[in-house]
Steps between C-alpha positions, in 0.01 A plus 500: 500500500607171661336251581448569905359819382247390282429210710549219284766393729408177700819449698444359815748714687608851446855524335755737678753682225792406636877472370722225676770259420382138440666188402307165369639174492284315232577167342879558620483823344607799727283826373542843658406847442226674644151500615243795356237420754399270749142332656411324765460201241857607287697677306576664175883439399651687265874558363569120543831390394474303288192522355234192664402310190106538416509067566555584858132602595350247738825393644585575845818641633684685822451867482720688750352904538714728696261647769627746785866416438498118510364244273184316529440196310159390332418170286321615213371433159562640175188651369556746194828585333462800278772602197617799423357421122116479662286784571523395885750571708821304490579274811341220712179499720537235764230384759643462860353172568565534895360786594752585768878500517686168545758440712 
């Protein structure tokens, strides 16, 4: 059971599964890989190459998402970074800190 089906989930916004190509520019870092799903307030990034470094969380970056064939480009911050060693999943949970796309 997860947790949107017990109801022990308190996200804000619903998350959308969705697979899509993603690049983050962190700390002058460039990350990419791909999303697993996405929210009105984020996004769950996994298969990043290389790996983001738990000591990232709190930090903001550039997160490009490819949406409908083009890129669109959010500021956001680093907000859990998962290993493959830890019972959560591996990857990086960022918080879009402008809610809408930036041009």
């Amino acid at each position: 059971m997860t947790n949107t089906e017990s109801g022990s989930d308190k996200r804000q916004h619903p998350r959308v599964a969705i697979e899509v190509d993603y690049r983050l520019f962190l700390n002058g870092k460039h990350y990419i890989g791909k999303t697993s799903n996405i929210s009105a307030n984020g996004a769950f990034l996994v298969v990043p190459e290389p790996g983001i470094p738990p000591s990232c969380v709190s930090q903001f970056g550039d997160l490009d998402i490819m949406l409908n064939g083009q890129w669109s480009h959010y500021r956001c911050e680093i907000i859990y970074v998962g290993t493959d060693d830890e019972s959560f999943s591996a990857g990086a949970g960022v918080l879009n800190i402008f809610a809408k796309r930036l041009e």
